[in-house]
C-alpha positions as CSV (number, residue, x, y, z in Angstrom):
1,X,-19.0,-27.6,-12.1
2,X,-17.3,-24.1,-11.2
3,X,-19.1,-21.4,-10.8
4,X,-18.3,-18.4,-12.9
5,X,-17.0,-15.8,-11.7
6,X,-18.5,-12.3,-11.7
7,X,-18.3,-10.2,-15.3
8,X,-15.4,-7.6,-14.1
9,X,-16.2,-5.5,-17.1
10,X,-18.9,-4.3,-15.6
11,X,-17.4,-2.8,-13.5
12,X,-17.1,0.9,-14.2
13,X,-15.2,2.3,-11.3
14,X,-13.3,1.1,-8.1
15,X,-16.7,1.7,-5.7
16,X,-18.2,-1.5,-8.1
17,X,-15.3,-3.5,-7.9
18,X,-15.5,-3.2,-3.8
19,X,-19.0,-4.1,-4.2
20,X,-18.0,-7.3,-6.1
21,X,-15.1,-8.0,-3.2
22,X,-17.1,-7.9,-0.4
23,X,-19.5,-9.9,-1.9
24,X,-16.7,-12.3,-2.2
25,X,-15.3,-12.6,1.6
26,X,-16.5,-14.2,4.8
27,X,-17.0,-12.0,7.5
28,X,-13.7,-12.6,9.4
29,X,-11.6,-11.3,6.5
30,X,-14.1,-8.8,5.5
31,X,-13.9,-7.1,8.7
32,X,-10.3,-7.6,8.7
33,X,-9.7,-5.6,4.9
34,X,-12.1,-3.0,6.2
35,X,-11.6,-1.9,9.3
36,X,-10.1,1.1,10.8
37,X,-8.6,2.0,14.0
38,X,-11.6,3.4,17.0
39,X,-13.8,5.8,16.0
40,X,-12.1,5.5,12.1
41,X,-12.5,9.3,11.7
42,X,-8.7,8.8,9.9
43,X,-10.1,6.2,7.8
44,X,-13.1,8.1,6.7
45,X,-10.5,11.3,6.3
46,X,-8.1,9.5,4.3
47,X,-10.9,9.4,1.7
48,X,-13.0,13.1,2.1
49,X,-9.6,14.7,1.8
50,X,-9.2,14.4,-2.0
51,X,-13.0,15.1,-2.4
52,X,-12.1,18.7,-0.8
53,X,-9.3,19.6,-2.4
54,X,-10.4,21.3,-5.9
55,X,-8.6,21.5,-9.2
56,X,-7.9,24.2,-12.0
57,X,-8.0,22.8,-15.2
58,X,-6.0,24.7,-18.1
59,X,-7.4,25.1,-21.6
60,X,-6.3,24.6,-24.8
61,X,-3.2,22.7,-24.4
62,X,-2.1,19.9,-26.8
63,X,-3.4,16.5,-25.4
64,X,-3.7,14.2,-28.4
65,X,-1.0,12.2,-27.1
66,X,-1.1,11.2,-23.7
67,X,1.9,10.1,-21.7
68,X,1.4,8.5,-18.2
69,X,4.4,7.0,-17.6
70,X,6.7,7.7,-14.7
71,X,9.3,5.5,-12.7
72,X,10.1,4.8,-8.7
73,X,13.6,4.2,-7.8
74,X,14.5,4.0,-11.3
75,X,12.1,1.1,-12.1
76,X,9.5,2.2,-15.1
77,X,5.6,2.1,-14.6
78,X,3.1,2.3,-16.6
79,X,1.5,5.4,-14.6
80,X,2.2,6.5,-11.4
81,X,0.5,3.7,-9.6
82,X,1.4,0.9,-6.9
83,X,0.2,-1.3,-5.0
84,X,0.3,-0.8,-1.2
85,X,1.9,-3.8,1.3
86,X,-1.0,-5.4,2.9
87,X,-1.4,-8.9,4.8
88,X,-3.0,-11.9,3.8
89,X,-4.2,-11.4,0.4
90,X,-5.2,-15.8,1.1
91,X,-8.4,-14.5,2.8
92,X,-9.3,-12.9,-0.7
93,X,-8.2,-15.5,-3.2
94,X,-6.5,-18.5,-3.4
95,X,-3.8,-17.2,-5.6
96,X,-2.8,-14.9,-2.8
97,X,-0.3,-12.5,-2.9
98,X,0.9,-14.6,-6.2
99,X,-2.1,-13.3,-7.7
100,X,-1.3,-9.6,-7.0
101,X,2.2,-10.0,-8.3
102,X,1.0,-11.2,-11.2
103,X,-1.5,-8.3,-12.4
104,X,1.4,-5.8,-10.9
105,X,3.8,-7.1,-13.8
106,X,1.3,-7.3,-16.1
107,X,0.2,-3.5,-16.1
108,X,3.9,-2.4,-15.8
109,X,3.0,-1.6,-12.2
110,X,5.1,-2.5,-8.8
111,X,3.7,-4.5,-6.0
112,X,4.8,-3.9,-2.0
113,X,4.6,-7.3,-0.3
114,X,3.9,-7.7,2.9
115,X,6.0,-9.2,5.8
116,X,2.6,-10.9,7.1
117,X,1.9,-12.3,3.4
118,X,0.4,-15.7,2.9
119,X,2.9,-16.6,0.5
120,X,6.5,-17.1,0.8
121,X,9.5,-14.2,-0.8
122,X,10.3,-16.4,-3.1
123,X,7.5,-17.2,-4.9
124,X,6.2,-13.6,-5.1
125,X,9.0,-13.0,-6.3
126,X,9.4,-15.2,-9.8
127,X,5.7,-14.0,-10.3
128,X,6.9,-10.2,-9.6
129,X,9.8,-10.6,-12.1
130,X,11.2,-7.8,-10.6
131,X,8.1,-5.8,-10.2
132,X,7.7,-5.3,-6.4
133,X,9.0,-4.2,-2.9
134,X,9.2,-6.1,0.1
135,X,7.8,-4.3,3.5
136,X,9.3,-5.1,6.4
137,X,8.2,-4.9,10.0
138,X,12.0,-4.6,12.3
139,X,11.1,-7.7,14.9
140,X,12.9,-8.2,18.0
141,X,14.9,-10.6,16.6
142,X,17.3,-9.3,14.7
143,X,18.6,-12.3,12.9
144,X,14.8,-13.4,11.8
145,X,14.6,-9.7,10.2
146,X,18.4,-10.3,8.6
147,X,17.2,-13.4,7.2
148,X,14.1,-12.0,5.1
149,X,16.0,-9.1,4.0
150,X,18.4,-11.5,2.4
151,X,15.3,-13.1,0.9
152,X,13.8,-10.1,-0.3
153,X,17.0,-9.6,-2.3
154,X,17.3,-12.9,-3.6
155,X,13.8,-12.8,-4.7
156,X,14.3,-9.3,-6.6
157,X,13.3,-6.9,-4.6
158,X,14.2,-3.0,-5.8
159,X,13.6,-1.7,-2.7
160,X,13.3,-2.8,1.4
161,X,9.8,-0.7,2.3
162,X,10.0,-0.4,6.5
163,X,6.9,0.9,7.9
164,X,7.6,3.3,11.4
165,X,4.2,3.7,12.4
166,X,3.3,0.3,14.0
167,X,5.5,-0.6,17.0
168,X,2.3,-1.9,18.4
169,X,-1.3,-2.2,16.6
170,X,-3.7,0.0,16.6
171,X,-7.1,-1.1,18.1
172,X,-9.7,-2.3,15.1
173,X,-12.9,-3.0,17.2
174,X,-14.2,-5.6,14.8
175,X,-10.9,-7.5,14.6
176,X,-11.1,-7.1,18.8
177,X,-15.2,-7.9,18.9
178,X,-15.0,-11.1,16.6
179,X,-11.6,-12.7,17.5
180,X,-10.0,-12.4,14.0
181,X,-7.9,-15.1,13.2
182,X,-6.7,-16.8,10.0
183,X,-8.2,-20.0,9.0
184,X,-6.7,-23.2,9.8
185,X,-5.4,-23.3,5.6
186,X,-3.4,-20.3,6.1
187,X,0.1,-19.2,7.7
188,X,2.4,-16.8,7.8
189,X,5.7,-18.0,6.0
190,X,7.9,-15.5,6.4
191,X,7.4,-14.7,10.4
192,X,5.2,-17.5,11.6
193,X,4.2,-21.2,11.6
194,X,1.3,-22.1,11.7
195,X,1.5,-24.1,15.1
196,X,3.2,-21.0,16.1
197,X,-0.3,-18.9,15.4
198,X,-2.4,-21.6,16.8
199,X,-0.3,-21.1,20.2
200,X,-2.0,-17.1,20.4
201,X,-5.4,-18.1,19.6
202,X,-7.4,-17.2,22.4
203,X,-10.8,-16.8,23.5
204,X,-10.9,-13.0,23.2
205,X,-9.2,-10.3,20.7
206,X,-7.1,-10.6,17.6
207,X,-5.0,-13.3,16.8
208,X,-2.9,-11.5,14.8
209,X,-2.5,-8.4,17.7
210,X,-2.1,-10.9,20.4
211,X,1.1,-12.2,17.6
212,X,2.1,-9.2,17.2
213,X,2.8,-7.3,20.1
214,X,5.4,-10.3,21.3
215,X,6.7,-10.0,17.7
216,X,7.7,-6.1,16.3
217,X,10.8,-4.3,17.9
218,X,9.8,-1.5,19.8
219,X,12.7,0.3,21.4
220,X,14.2,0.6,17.5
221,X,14.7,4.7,17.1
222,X,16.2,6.8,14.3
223,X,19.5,5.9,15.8
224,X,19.2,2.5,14.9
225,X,19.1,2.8,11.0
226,X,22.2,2.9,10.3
227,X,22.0,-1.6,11.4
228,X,19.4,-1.6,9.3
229,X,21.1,0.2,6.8
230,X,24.4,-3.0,6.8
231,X,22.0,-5.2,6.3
232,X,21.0,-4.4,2.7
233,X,22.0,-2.7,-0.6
234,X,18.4,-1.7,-1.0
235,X,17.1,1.6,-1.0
236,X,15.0,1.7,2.3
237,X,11.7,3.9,2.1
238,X,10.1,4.5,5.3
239,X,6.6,4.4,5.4
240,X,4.5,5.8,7.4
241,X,5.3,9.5,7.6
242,X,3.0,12.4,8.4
243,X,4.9,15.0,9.6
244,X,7.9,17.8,8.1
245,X,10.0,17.0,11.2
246,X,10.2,13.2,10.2
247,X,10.3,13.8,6.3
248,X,13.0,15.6,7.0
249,X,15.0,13.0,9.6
250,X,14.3,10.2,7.0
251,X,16.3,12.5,4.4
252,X,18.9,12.9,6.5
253,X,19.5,9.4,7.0
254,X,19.3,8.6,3.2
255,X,15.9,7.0,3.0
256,X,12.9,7.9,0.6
257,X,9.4,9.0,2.4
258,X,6.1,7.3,2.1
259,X,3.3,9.6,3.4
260,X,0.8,6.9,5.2
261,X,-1.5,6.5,7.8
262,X,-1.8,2.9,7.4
263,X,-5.0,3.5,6.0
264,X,-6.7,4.3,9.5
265,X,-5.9,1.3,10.9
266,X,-3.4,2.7,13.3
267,X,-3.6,6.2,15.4
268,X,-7.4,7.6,15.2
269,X,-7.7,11.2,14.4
270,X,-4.1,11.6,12.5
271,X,-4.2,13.4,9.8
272,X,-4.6,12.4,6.2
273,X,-2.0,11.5,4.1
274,X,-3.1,13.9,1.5
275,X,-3.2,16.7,4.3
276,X,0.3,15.5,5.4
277,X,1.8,15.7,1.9
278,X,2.6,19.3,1.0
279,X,4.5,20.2,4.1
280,X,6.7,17.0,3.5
281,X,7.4,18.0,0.0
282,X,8.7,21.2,1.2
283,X,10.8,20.1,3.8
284,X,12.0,17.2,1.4
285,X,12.9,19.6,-1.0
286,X,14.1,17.1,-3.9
287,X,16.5,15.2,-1.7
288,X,14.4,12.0,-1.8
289,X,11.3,10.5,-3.7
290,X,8.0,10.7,-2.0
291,X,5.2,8.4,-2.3
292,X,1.7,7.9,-0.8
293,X,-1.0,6.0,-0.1
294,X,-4.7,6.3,1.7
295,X,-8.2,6.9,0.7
296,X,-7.4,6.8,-3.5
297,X,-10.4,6.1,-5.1
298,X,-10.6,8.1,-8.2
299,X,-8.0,8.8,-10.9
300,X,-8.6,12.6,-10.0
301,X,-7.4,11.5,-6.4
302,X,-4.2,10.3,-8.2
303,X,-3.6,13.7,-9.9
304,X,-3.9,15.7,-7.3
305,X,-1.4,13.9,-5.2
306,X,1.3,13.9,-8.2
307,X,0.2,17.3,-8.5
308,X,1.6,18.3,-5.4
309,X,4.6,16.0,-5.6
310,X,4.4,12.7,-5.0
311,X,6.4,10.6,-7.0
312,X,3.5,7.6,-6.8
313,X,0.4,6.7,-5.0
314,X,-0.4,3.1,-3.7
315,X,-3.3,1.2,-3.5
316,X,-4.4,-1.0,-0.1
317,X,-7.5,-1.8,0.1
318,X,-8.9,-1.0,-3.2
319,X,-6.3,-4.2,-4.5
320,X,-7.5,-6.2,-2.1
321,X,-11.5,-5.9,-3.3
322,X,-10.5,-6.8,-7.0
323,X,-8.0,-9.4,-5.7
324,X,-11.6,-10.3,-4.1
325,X,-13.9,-10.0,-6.6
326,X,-11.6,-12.2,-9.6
327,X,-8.2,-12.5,-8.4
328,X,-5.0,-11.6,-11.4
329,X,-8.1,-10.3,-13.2
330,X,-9.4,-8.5,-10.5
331,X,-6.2,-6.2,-9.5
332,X,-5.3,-6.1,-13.5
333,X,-9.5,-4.6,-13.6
334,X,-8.6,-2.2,-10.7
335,X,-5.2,-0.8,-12.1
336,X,-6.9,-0.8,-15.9
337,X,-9.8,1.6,-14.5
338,X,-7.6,3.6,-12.0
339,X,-5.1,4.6,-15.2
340,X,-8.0,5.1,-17.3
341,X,-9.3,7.6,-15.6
342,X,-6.2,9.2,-14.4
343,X,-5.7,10.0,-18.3
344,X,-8.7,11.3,-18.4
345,X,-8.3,13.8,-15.4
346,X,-4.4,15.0,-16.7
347,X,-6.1,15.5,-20.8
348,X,-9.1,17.6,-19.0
349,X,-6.5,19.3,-16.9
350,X,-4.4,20.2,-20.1
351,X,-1.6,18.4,-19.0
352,X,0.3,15.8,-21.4
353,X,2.6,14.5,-19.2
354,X,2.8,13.3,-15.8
355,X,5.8,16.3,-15.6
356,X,3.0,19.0,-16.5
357,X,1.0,18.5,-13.2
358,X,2.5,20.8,-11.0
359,X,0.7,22.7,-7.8
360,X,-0.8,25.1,-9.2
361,X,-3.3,23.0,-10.6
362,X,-4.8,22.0,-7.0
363,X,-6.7,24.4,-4.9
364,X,-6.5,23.3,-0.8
């Protein structure tokens, strides 16, 4: 007999939802989801950086009618939320990454997929239906990283996400303390077989580290985009931004922002992406579309960051605890009460449209 599982409707906010998720995992991919780089004072940040900034509500404005739509790279969403690249959505669900593309579609939403997913391009993609983004990591072999580009965009794929900020890993004690590894059912299709894993299992750290660091190019420089830019006709976003001077490099070389962190996982102490957002905006100045993700809990976090111009927020980890906690359903349950209360924050705001949220309604 299966076991049912857990009523998602009773979940009133993401905070139960991550309750239900971690209920769901093993400690290995608990540990794995969670974790943040050292100390995790970014991680933490990421999340008490919304909860300072404070907003200015207008009164008496028309909000019978409620509009949250928006659109990324010309692709229409439902609001002006994502879903963040993230690896190994196996460890939370059987469905995988398939399950994820699946809820993206159905709340008119886009999924990033991630080069470490457990699933292959392809078959993200026909669940997708044109609803996602492929992330790439540049590896040192250029032909291997040619190759999944050209998969991406045979799957559907409306735009090639390449995150900047990880030429090696950062150091996640747990991962480090426990020896993370993933189990013996799951691989990584798109970079890795699984006798190819098996061959950096070792009797101390991370598996997927100790994979890494052989794997991800790290001489590649700003120079360098324009091979990246042969290889596709995608629009390349780079993710993992924090600074004006960068922001402003990326839109000189054609390519759309994505203010990130990596959700703490990477370089301790950085700043927030929220923190980081405003001076990218100004240097950006309209030349590209900006997007962010880290520490969004709350559709008030959403607001705010719209607010002070980004195009779209993404969600990491907060996907991966409803992937947890009932898979499609799960990230469909997440999305459903992210939106909610996203309209709710814009009507109490006086603001109709996501067009009416402008700075002035956020106090730093």
């Amino acid at each position: 007999m299966t076991t049912p599982g857990p009523d998602l409707t009773r979940a009133v906010n993401l905070a139960d939802l991550e309750t239900l998720g971690r209920a769901a995992l093993d400690r290995n991919a608990l540990e794995y989801y969670a974790s943040g780089a050292n100390d995790e004072h970014t991680l933490r940040g990421n999340h008490a950086a919304y909860a300072r900034a404070r907003l200015r509500p207008r009164m008496l404005a028309d909000v019978s009618r409620m509009d949250t739509t928006t659109s990324v790279l010309g692709l229409p969403l439902g609001s002006p939320i994502g879903i963040a690249p993230s690896a190994f959505h196996g460890l939370a669900h059987p469905d995988a990454e398939r399950a994820t593309a699946r809820a993206a579609h159905a709340r008119s939403s886009v999924m990033t997929l991630s080069t470490f997913s457990n699933t292959p391009i392809a078959t993200v993609g026909a669940d997708a239906q044109g609803r996602f983004w492929f992330q790439l990591y540049l590896l040192r072999d250029r032909e291997l990283s040619r190759q999944t580009i050209e998969q991406a965009e045979a799957a559907g794929a409306r735009a090639l996400v390449f995150t900047v900020d990880a030429p090696y890993l950062g150091r996640r004690e747990a991962n480090e303390r426990h020896r993370f590894a993933l189990p013996a059912h799951l691989s990584a299709p798109n970079v890795a077989t699984r006798d190819s894993l098996a061959q950096v299992e070792t009797d101390s750290g991370s598996q997927l580290a100790n994979y890494f660091q052989h794997l991800v190019d790290k001489a590649f420089t700003w120079r360098d985009l324009d091979w990246l830019r042969g290889q596709t006709r995608l629009p390349i976003v780079l993710k993992g931004i924090l600074t004006a001077e960068d922001a402003h490099l990326a839109a000189e070389h054609g390519c759309h922002v994505w203010v990130s962190n990596h959700g703490g996982r990477q370089l301790d102490t950085a700043i927030s992406s929220f923190e980081a957002l405003p001076e990218i905006v100004d240097t950006v100045a309209g030349r590209t579309e900006i997007y962010l993700d880290g520490g969004i809990t709350r559709g008030t976090d959403v607001l705010k960051a719209v607010a002070l111009g980004a195009r779209a927020v993404f969600l990491g980890r907060a996907a991966l605890w409803g992937l947890a906690a009932g898979g499609q359903a799960g990230v469909e349950r997440t999305l459903t009460l992210l939106e909610d209360e996203f309209r709710l924050a814009m009507a109490l705001c006086g603001a109709a449209r996501v067009g009416d949220l402008t700075p002035a309604l956020v106090r730093l």
